[in-house]
C-alpha positions, 0 to 999 in steps of 0.5 A, spaced: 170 751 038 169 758 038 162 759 039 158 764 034 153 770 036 147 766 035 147 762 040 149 768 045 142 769 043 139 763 043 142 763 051 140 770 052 133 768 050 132 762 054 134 766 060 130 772 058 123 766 058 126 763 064 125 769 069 118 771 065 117 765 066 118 764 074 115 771 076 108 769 072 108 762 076 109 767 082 104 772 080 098 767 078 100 764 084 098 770 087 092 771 085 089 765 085 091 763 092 085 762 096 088 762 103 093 769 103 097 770 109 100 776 112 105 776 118 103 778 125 109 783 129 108 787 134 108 794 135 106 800 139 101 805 137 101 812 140 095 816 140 096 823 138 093 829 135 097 834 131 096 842 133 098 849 130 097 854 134 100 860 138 104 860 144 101 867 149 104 869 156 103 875 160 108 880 157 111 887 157 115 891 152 121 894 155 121 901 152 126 906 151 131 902 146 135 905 139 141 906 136 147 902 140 145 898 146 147 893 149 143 888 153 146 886 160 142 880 161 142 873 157 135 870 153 130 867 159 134 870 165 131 873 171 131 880 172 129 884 179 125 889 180 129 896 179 135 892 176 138 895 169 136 891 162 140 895 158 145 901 157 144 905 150 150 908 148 150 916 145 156 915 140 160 909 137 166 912 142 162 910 147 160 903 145 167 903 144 169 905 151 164 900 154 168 895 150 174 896 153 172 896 160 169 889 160 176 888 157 180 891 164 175 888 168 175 881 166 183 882 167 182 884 174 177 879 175 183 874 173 188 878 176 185 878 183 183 871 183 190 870 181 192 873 188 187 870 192 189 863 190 196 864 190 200 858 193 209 859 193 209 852 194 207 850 187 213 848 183 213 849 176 211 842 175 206 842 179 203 848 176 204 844 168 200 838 170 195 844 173 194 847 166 193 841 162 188 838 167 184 845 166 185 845 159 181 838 159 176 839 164 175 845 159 175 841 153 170 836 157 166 841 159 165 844 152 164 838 148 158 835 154 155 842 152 155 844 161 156 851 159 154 851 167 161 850 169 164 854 163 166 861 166 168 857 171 173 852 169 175 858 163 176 862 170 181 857 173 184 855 166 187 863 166 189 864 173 194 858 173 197 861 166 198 867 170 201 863 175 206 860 171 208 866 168 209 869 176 213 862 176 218 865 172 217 872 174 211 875 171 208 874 178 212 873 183 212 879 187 206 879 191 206 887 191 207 889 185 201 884 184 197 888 189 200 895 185 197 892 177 191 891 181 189 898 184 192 900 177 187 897 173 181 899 178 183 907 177 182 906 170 176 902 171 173 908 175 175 913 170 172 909 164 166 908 169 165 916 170 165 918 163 160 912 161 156 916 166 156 921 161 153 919 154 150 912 157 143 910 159 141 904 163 134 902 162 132 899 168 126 893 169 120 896 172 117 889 174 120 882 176 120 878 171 123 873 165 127 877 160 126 877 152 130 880 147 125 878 142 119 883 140 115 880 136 108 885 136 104 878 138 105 882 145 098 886 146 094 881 139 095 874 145 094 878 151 092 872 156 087 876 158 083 875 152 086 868 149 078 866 151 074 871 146 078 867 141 075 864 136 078 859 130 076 864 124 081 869 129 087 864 130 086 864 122 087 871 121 093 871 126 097 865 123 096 870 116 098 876 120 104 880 120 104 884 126 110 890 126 114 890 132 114 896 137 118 901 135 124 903 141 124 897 144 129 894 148 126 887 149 121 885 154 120 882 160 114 876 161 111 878 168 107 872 170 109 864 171 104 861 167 104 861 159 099 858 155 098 854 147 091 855 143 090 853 138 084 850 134 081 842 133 076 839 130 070 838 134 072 829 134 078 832 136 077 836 142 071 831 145 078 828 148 080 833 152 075 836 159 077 842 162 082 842 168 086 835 164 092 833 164 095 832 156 103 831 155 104 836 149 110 834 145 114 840 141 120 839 136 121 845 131 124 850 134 125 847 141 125 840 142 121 838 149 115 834 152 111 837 157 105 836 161 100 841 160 093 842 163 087 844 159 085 851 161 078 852 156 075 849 150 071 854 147 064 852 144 064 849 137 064 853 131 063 851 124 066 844 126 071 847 131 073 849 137 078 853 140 082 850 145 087 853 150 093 849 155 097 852 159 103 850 164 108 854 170 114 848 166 120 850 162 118 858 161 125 860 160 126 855 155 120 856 150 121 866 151 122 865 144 117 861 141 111 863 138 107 860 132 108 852 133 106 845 131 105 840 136 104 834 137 098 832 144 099 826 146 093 821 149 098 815 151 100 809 147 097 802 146 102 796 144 100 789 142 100 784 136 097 788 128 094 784 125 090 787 118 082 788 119 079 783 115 082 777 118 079 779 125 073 773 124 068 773 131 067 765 131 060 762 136 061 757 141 058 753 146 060 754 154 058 751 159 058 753 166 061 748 171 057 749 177 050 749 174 052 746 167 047 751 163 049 752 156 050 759 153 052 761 145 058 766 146 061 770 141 069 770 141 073 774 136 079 772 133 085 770 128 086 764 123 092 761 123 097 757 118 100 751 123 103 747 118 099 745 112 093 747 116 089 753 119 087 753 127 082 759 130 087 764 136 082 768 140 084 774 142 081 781 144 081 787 141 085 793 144 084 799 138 081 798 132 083 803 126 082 803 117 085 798 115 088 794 122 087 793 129 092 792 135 090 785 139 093 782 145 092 774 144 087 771 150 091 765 151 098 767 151 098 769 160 094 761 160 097 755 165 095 750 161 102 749 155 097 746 150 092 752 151 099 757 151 102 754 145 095 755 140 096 763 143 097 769 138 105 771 137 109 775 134 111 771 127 105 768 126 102 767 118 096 770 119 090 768 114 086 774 110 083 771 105 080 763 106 072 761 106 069 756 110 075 755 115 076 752 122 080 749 125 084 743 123 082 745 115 088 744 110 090 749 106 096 747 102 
Protein backbone atom coordinates (compact mmCIF):
# COMPACT_ATOMS: atom_id res chain seq x y z
CA UNK A 1 0.00 0.00 0.00
CA UNK A 2 1.45 3.16 -0.91
CA UNK A 3 1.83 5.50 1.72
CA UNK A 4 0.26 9.16 0.91
CA UNK A 5 2.37 12.70 1.94
CA UNK A 6 0.10 12.92 5.08
CA UNK A 7 1.60 10.55 7.00
CA UNK A 8 5.34 11.65 5.91
CA UNK A 9 4.06 14.60 7.73
CA UNK A 10 2.31 13.01 10.80
CA UNK A 11 5.92 10.82 10.87
CA UNK A 12 8.00 14.04 10.46
CA UNK A 13 6.36 15.87 13.48
CA UNK A 14 6.25 13.13 15.84
CA UNK A 15 10.15 13.24 15.24
CA UNK A 16 10.31 17.14 15.30
CA UNK A 17 8.26 16.67 19.03
CA UNK A 18 10.38 13.94 20.06
CA UNK A 19 13.73 15.75 19.99
CA UNK A 20 11.99 19.23 21.69
CA UNK A 21 10.91 16.97 23.68
CA UNK A 22 14.11 15.33 25.05
CA UNK A 23 16.53 18.37 25.03
CA UNK A 24 13.98 20.28 27.14
CA UNK A 25 13.74 17.30 29.83
CA UNK A 26 17.79 17.76 29.52
CA UNK A 27 17.57 21.63 29.73
CA UNK A 28 14.94 21.64 32.76
CA UNK A 29 17.19 18.98 34.37
CA UNK A 30 19.85 21.38 34.17
CA UNK A 31 18.36 24.10 35.73
CA UNK A 32 17.10 22.35 38.23
CA UNK A 33 19.77 20.05 39.34
CA UNK A 34 20.67 21.00 43.08
CA UNK A 35 24.10 19.05 42.89
CA UNK A 36 25.92 20.46 39.40
CA UNK A 37 29.05 18.64 38.86
CA UNK A 38 32.34 19.46 36.89
CA UNK A 39 35.08 17.19 35.97
CA UNK A 40 38.33 17.53 37.88
CA UNK A 41 41.58 17.17 35.26
CA UNK A 42 44.99 18.12 35.46
CA UNK A 43 46.91 20.99 34.09
CA UNK A 44 49.90 23.17 34.39
CA UNK A 45 49.89 26.73 34.85
CA UNK A 46 52.51 28.88 33.81
CA UNK A 47 53.07 32.15 35.53
CA UNK A 48 53.98 34.76 32.91
CA UNK A 49 53.72 38.53 31.74
CA UNK A 50 53.48 39.70 28.35
CA UNK A 51 55.97 42.82 27.56
CA UNK A 52 56.50 45.14 24.43
CA UNK A 53 59.62 46.89 24.41
CA UNK A 54 62.84 47.45 22.64
CA UNK A 55 66.04 45.64 22.34
CA UNK A 56 69.37 48.19 23.11
CA UNK A 57 73.01 47.36 22.35
CA UNK A 58 76.01 49.35 22.38
CA UNK A 59 76.34 50.14 18.51
CA UNK A 60 78.46 51.84 16.18
CA UNK A 61 77.43 52.68 12.43
CA UNK A 62 79.90 52.08 10.02
CA UNK A 63 80.09 55.28 7.73
CA UNK A 64 81.47 55.59 4.17
CA UNK A 65 78.66 53.29 2.17
CA UNK A 66 76.53 54.18 -1.00
CA UNK A 67 76.30 53.39 -4.61
CA UNK A 68 77.32 49.41 -5.30
CA UNK A 69 78.68 47.68 -2.03
CA UNK A 70 79.59 44.58 -1.38
CA UNK A 71 79.52 43.58 2.15
CA UNK A 72 82.14 40.82 3.19
CA UNK A 73 80.95 39.61 6.26
CA UNK A 74 77.55 37.62 6.98
CA UNK A 75 74.68 39.03 9.75
CA UNK A 76 75.99 38.51 13.41
CA UNK A 77 79.79 37.36 12.22
CA UNK A 78 82.63 38.63 14.23
CA UNK A 79 84.88 41.24 12.90
CA UNK A 80 88.55 42.23 13.84
CA UNK A 81 89.93 45.35 14.40
CA UNK A 82 91.39 46.75 11.06
CA UNK A 83 89.83 44.01 8.89
CA UNK A 84 87.72 45.24 5.98
CA UNK A 85 83.52 45.15 6.18
CA UNK A 86 83.05 46.21 3.02
CA UNK A 87 84.31 47.12 -0.59
CA UNK A 88 82.28 50.16 -2.51
CA UNK A 89 82.72 49.62 -6.29
CA UNK A 90 82.94 53.09 -8.64
CA UNK A 91 81.35 51.92 -11.74
CA UNK A 92 78.74 48.85 -12.56
CA UNK A 93 82.19 47.36 -14.50
CA UNK A 94 83.88 47.12 -11.42
CA UNK A 95 81.25 45.31 -9.43
CA UNK A 96 81.39 43.53 -12.26
CA UNK A 97 84.95 42.51 -12.35
CA UNK A 98 84.49 41.53 -8.69
CA UNK A 99 81.94 38.86 -9.85
CA UNK A 100 84.24 37.26 -11.99
CA UNK A 101 87.18 36.92 -9.80
CA UNK A 102 84.92 34.99 -6.89
CA UNK A 103 84.29 33.07 -10.04
CA UNK A 104 88.12 32.46 -10.86
CA UNK A 105 88.56 32.03 -7.26
CA UNK A 106 86.25 29.45 -6.33
CA UNK A 107 87.76 27.41 -9.21
CA UNK A 108 90.99 27.45 -8.24
CA UNK A 109 90.14 26.59 -4.72
CA UNK A 110 88.48 23.35 -6.29
CA UNK A 111 91.20 23.03 -8.79
CA UNK A 112 93.92 23.20 -5.83
CA UNK A 113 92.03 20.81 -3.44
CA UNK A 114 91.59 18.67 -6.47
CA UNK A 115 95.59 18.42 -6.51
CA UNK A 116 96.29 18.05 -3.13
CA UNK A 117 93.89 14.97 -2.78
CA UNK A 118 94.44 13.33 -5.82
CA UNK A 119 94.80 9.61 -5.52
CA UNK A 120 96.11 7.51 -8.87
CA UNK A 121 94.81 4.53 -7.35
CA UNK A 122 90.74 5.30 -7.44
CA UNK A 123 89.43 3.26 -9.86
CA UNK A 124 86.44 4.74 -11.71
CA UNK A 125 84.13 2.66 -9.64
CA UNK A 126 85.59 3.69 -6.74
CA UNK A 127 85.31 7.42 -7.74
CA UNK A 128 81.20 6.90 -8.70
CA UNK A 129 80.43 5.11 -5.28
CA UNK A 130 82.34 8.62 -3.89
CA UNK A 131 80.26 10.84 -5.81
CA UNK A 132 76.83 9.74 -4.74
CA UNK A 133 77.92 9.25 -1.03
CA UNK A 134 78.91 13.31 -1.33
CA UNK A 135 75.66 13.81 -3.35
CA UNK A 136 73.85 12.32 -0.05
CA UNK A 137 76.15 13.66 2.65
CA UNK A 138 75.19 17.05 0.83
CA UNK A 139 71.49 16.22 0.74
CA UNK A 140 71.59 15.16 4.35
CA UNK A 141 73.34 17.98 5.54
CA UNK A 142 70.73 20.44 3.59
CA UNK A 143 67.66 18.94 4.89
CA UNK A 144 69.05 19.03 8.73
CA UNK A 145 69.71 22.67 7.87
CA UNK A 146 73.67 22.05 9.12
CA UNK A 147 74.80 24.72 7.13
CA UNK A 148 78.17 24.39 9.23
CA UNK A 149 79.22 21.75 7.24
CA UNK A 150 77.65 22.92 3.89
CA UNK A 151 80.63 24.63 2.25
CA UNK A 152 82.55 21.85 2.96
CA UNK A 153 80.72 18.81 1.80
CA UNK A 154 79.72 21.42 -1.39
CA UNK A 155 83.66 21.62 -1.59
CA UNK A 156 84.06 17.76 -1.40
CA UNK A 157 81.22 16.90 -3.83
CA UNK A 158 83.22 19.26 -6.68
CA UNK A 159 86.81 17.81 -6.24
CA UNK A 160 85.75 14.30 -6.68
CA UNK A 161 83.62 15.59 -10.13
CA UNK A 162 86.68 17.03 -11.05
CA UNK A 163 88.50 13.85 -10.60
CA UNK A 164 86.09 11.88 -12.47
CA UNK A 165 86.71 13.96 -15.12
CA UNK A 166 90.50 13.56 -14.63
CA UNK A 167 89.78 9.93 -14.71
CA UNK A 168 88.83 10.14 -18.50
CA UNK A 169 91.44 12.59 -19.32
CA UNK A 170 90.38 15.99 -18.24
CA UNK A 171 92.94 15.74 -15.05
CA UNK A 172 95.22 13.19 -15.33
CA UNK A 173 98.15 14.79 -15.79
CA UNK A 174 99.22 16.12 -12.76
CA UNK A 175 101.28 19.05 -14.79
CA UNK A 176 98.97 20.38 -16.70
CA UNK A 177 96.82 20.56 -13.41
CA UNK A 178 99.55 22.39 -11.70
CA UNK A 179 99.76 24.91 -15.34
CA UNK A 180 95.75 25.59 -15.28
CA UNK A 181 96.44 26.57 -11.65
CA UNK A 182 99.09 29.23 -12.07
CA UNK A 183 96.90 30.29 -15.11
CA UNK A 184 94.18 30.85 -12.88
CA UNK A 185 96.35 32.95 -10.38
CA UNK A 186 97.78 35.40 -13.12
CA UNK A 187 94.50 36.24 -14.09
CA UNK A 188 93.40 36.53 -10.46
CA UNK A 189 96.46 38.99 -9.76
CA UNK A 190 95.50 41.02 -12.68
CA UNK A 191 91.87 41.40 -11.73
CA UNK A 192 93.07 42.23 -8.21
CA UNK A 193 95.22 45.28 -9.38
CA UNK A 194 92.54 46.70 -11.42
CA UNK A 195 90.21 46.37 -8.43
CA UNK A 196 92.89 48.45 -6.77
CA UNK A 197 91.82 51.07 -8.95
CA UNK A 198 88.12 51.90 -8.74
CA UNK A 199 87.40 49.95 -5.36
CA UNK A 200 87.16 51.09 -1.61
CA UNK A 201 87.21 48.75 1.32
CA UNK A 202 85.88 50.35 4.31
CA UNK A 203 87.69 48.80 7.29
CA UNK A 204 86.11 48.20 10.96
CA UNK A 205 87.55 50.52 13.30
CA UNK A 206 86.84 48.40 16.40
CA UNK A 207 86.18 44.84 17.27
CA UNK A 208 83.04 43.72 17.19
CA UNK A 209 79.50 41.77 15.86
CA UNK A 210 78.67 43.06 12.32
CA UNK A 211 75.02 44.22 11.14
CA UNK A 212 73.98 45.11 7.75
CA UNK A 213 71.01 46.59 9.51
CA UNK A 214 70.71 50.17 10.22
CA UNK A 215 67.71 51.33 11.74
CA UNK A 216 68.30 55.07 13.33
CA UNK A 217 67.49 53.41 16.89
CA UNK A 218 71.53 53.25 17.25
CA UNK A 219 71.99 56.63 19.04
CA UNK A 220 67.71 56.89 20.49
CA UNK A 221 68.63 53.52 22.64
CA UNK A 222 72.22 54.39 23.78
CA UNK A 223 72.63 51.71 26.63
CA UNK A 224 74.22 54.77 28.23
CA UNK A 225 71.05 56.31 28.57
CA UNK A 226 68.40 53.35 28.78
CA UNK A 227 68.19 54.54 32.60
CA UNK A 228 66.60 58.27 31.97
CA UNK A 229 63.75 56.35 30.18
CA UNK A 230 60.53 56.73 31.16
CA UNK A 231 57.37 54.87 30.34
CA UNK A 232 55.69 57.98 28.33
CA UNK A 233 59.32 58.01 26.49
CA UNK A 234 59.02 54.40 25.34
CA UNK A 235 55.52 55.40 24.04
CA UNK A 236 56.88 57.79 21.96
CA UNK A 237 59.37 55.64 20.73
CA UNK A 238 57.04 52.81 19.76
CA UNK A 239 55.11 55.55 17.61
CA UNK A 240 58.39 56.90 16.37
CA UNK A 241 59.76 56.61 12.84
CA UNK A 242 63.40 57.37 13.15
CA UNK A 243 65.39 57.74 9.73
CA UNK A 244 68.60 55.74 9.08
CA UNK A 245 72.12 57.40 8.88
CA UNK A 246 72.90 58.20 5.39
CA UNK A 247 76.04 56.56 4.01
CA UNK A 248 76.07 53.60 6.00
CA UNK A 249 77.77 50.32 5.32
CA UNK A 250 76.17 48.78 8.21
CA UNK A 251 77.28 48.81 11.99
CA UNK A 252 79.07 46.95 14.26
CA UNK A 253 77.82 46.07 18.00
CA UNK A 254 80.78 46.96 20.19
CA UNK A 255 79.99 45.57 23.49
CA UNK A 256 78.75 41.76 24.69
CA UNK A 257 76.05 42.76 26.65
CA UNK A 258 72.62 43.84 25.43
CA UNK A 259 69.59 44.93 27.10
CA UNK A 260 65.44 44.52 26.59
CA UNK A 261 63.27 47.64 28.23
CA UNK A 262 60.20 47.68 28.26
CA UNK A 263 57.56 49.36 30.70
CA UNK A 264 55.00 47.03 33.43
CA UNK A 265 52.55 47.65 35.34
CA UNK A 266 53.41 48.43 38.92
CA UNK A 267 51.58 44.79 40.00
CA UNK A 268 53.58 43.85 37.33
CA UNK A 269 57.26 44.81 38.29
CA UNK A 270 56.50 44.27 42.19
CA UNK A 271 57.68 40.36 40.82
CA UNK A 272 60.96 41.32 39.93
CA UNK A 273 64.19 43.01 42.12
CA UNK A 274 67.26 44.11 40.89
CA UNK A 275 69.85 41.83 40.20
CA UNK A 276 67.00 38.72 39.30
CA UNK A 277 67.25 35.93 37.28
CA UNK A 278 63.86 35.79 34.60
CA UNK A 279 63.67 33.60 31.60
CA UNK A 280 62.64 35.78 28.67
CA UNK A 281 60.68 34.06 25.96
CA UNK A 282 60.60 35.43 22.17
CA UNK A 283 58.63 34.11 19.37
CA UNK A 284 57.93 37.03 16.53
CA UNK A 285 61.14 37.35 14.67
CA UNK A 286 63.54 35.13 16.61
CA UNK A 287 62.07 32.05 18.58
CA UNK A 288 64.56 31.57 21.60
CA UNK A 289 64.20 31.43 25.61
CA UNK A 290 66.76 33.16 27.39
CA UNK A 291 67.84 33.78 30.84
CA UNK A 292 68.04 37.43 31.58
CA UNK A 293 68.89 39.53 34.67
CA UNK A 294 67.05 42.26 35.95
CA UNK A 295 69.28 45.23 35.40
CA UNK A 296 67.16 48.23 36.82
CA UNK A 297 63.42 49.09 37.73
CA UNK A 298 62.74 52.63 37.30
CA UNK A 299 60.53 54.21 39.93
CA UNK A 300 57.02 54.14 39.19
CA UNK A 301 55.23 56.76 37.24
CA UNK A 302 51.62 56.90 36.74
CA UNK A 303 51.00 53.23 37.61
CA UNK A 304 54.27 52.38 35.51
CA UNK A 305 57.65 51.29 35.79
CA UNK A 306 60.27 51.03 33.33
CA UNK A 307 62.02 48.25 33.75
CA UNK A 308 65.22 47.04 31.91
CA UNK A 309 66.88 43.10 31.61
CA UNK A 310 70.08 42.58 30.16
CA UNK A 311 71.93 39.24 29.18
CA UNK A 312 75.86 38.27 27.35
CA UNK A 313 73.71 35.19 25.78
CA UNK A 314 72.66 34.53 21.82
CA UNK A 315 73.98 38.35 20.61
CA UNK A 316 74.57 37.04 17.37
CA UNK A 317 71.17 35.48 16.95
CA UNK A 318 69.09 38.66 18.16
CA UNK A 319 71.72 41.69 15.53
CA UNK A 320 68.36 42.13 13.84
CA UNK A 321 65.79 42.59 16.18
CA UNK A 322 64.51 45.79 17.75
CA UNK A 323 60.97 46.51 18.87
CA UNK A 324 59.58 43.01 20.25
CA UNK A 325 56.75 41.28 22.11
CA UNK A 326 57.97 38.91 24.78
CA UNK A 327 56.93 36.86 27.20
CA UNK A 328 58.54 36.61 31.09
CA UNK A 329 58.43 33.65 32.58
CA UNK A 330 58.12 33.26 36.80
CA UNK A 331 57.79 29.33 36.67
CA UNK A 332 54.72 26.96 36.45
CA UNK A 333 52.68 25.22 38.80
CA UNK A 334 50.88 21.91 38.17
CA UNK A 335 48.11 20.28 39.76
CA UNK A 336 44.43 19.25 39.88
CA UNK A 337 41.67 22.49 38.58
CA UNK A 338 38.89 22.66 40.15
CA UNK A 339 36.39 25.70 39.60
CA UNK A 340 36.38 28.35 42.98
CA UNK A 341 33.30 28.04 43.94
CA UNK A 342 33.50 24.40 44.75
CA UNK A 343 36.46 24.97 47.10
CA UNK A 344 34.39 24.92 50.79
CA UNK A 345 36.69 25.16 54.20
CA UNK A 346 34.96 22.52 56.44
CA UNK A 347 35.75 22.85 60.74
CA UNK A 348 37.00 19.54 62.53
CA UNK A 349 38.17 18.41 65.79
CA UNK A 350 41.79 17.08 66.36
CA UNK A 351 42.90 15.63 68.89
CA UNK A 352 46.76 15.49 69.93
CA UNK A 353 48.11 11.89 70.69
CA UNK A 354 50.27 12.64 73.02
CA UNK A 355 48.41 15.21 75.12
CA UNK A 356 44.99 14.38 74.08
CA UNK A 357 44.01 18.17 74.05
CA UNK A 358 41.49 19.05 71.36
CA UNK A 359 41.88 21.80 68.75
CA UNK A 360 39.11 23.34 65.85
CA UNK A 361 41.14 23.46 62.73
CA UNK A 362 40.00 24.59 59.68
CA UNK A 363 40.66 22.20 56.49
CA UNK A 364 39.84 23.11 52.95
CA UNK A 365 38.38 21.03 50.39
CA UNK A 366 36.27 19.41 47.70
CA UNK A 367 33.07 17.32 47.40
CA UNK A 368 32.88 14.77 45.58
CA UNK A 369 30.17 12.49 43.50
CA UNK A 370 31.12 8.65 44.71
CA UNK A 371 28.17 7.06 43.46
CA UNK A 372 24.90 8.22 44.61
CA UNK A 373 26.65 9.97 47.22
CA UNK A 374 28.77 13.03 48.25
CA UNK A 375 32.43 12.50 50.20
CA UNK A 376 34.36 15.81 51.25
CA UNK A 377 38.48 15.65 49.68
CA UNK A 378 40.85 17.62 51.65
CA UNK A 379 43.35 19.41 49.67
CA UNK A 380 45.83 22.43 49.46
CA UNK A 381 45.61 25.21 47.53
CA UNK A 382 48.56 26.16 45.26
CA UNK A 383 47.29 29.03 43.27
CA UNK A 384 44.26 30.60 43.05
CA UNK A 385 42.80 32.82 40.08
CA UNK A 386 39.12 34.38 39.05
CA UNK A 387 37.37 31.50 38.34
CA UNK A 388 39.42 28.42 39.28
CA UNK A 389 42.07 27.31 41.66
CA UNK A 390 44.94 24.71 41.14
CA UNK A 391 45.32 22.10 44.19
CA UNK A 392 46.92 19.16 45.09
CA UNK A 393 44.96 16.51 47.17
CA UNK A 394 46.61 16.16 50.78
CA UNK A 395 45.74 12.57 50.93
CA UNK A 396 47.04 11.32 47.76
CA UNK A 397 51.01 10.45 49.01
CA UNK A 398 49.28 8.88 52.32
CA UNK A 399 50.06 4.91 53.55
CA UNK A 400 47.10 4.20 54.49
CA UNK A 401 44.91 2.74 51.13
CA UNK A 402 41.66 3.74 52.78
CA UNK A 403 43.09 7.38 53.43
CA UNK A 404 44.72 7.24 49.52
CA UNK A 405 41.65 6.02 48.04
CA UNK A 406 39.16 9.27 49.32
CA UNK A 407 42.47 11.46 47.64
CA UNK A 408 41.44 14.03 44.81
CA UNK A 409 42.13 12.51 41.31
CA UNK A 410 41.97 13.54 38.06
CA UNK A 411 38.36 12.48 36.68
CA UNK A 412 36.53 13.04 39.70
CA UNK A 413 32.96 14.68 39.66
CA UNK A 414 33.61 17.57 41.35
CA UNK A 415 30.07 19.14 43.34
CA UNK A 416 29.88 23.18 42.29
CA UNK A 417 26.32 23.63 43.45
CA UNK A 418 24.89 21.53 46.78
CA UNK A 419 23.77 22.79 50.15
CA UNK A 420 24.10 21.14 53.49
CA UNK A 421 26.62 18.54 52.31
CA UNK A 422 28.71 16.31 53.88
CA UNK A 423 29.68 13.11 53.58
CA UNK A 424 27.95 10.22 52.91
CA UNK A 425 24.77 12.46 51.81
CA UNK A 426 22.55 11.20 48.75
CA UNK A 427 22.42 13.15 46.04
CA UNK A 428 20.90 11.28 43.16
Amino acid sequence: MKQGPVFNRIMMLTVFLAIVLYLGVYAWRGITDPYATVTAYYVEVSDTIAATGFLARQEEVILGGGGQMDLLFDEGEKVAKGQSVAVIYASTAAAGRREELRALEAERDQLDYVLNSQDDSHSSARLSGEIISAMAGLHSCVASEDFTRLEEKTMQLKSLVYQRAGAYGGYSDRAALQAQIQGLDTQISALRSASAQDTTRITAAKSGIFSGLVDGYETLLDPEGLERLTPKDLDQLERADPIPQAGAAGKLITSNTWYFICPLTEREAAKLEQGDRVSVRFSRDWSGEVEMTVHYIGAVQTGRVTVILSSTRFLSNITLLRQQSVELLFGSTSGIQVPTNAVRVRSETVTDEKTGQETQVNIAGVYVQVGAESEFKPVEILAQEEDFCIVASVDAQSDNDNVAKKALRPGDQIIVAGKDLFDGKVIQ
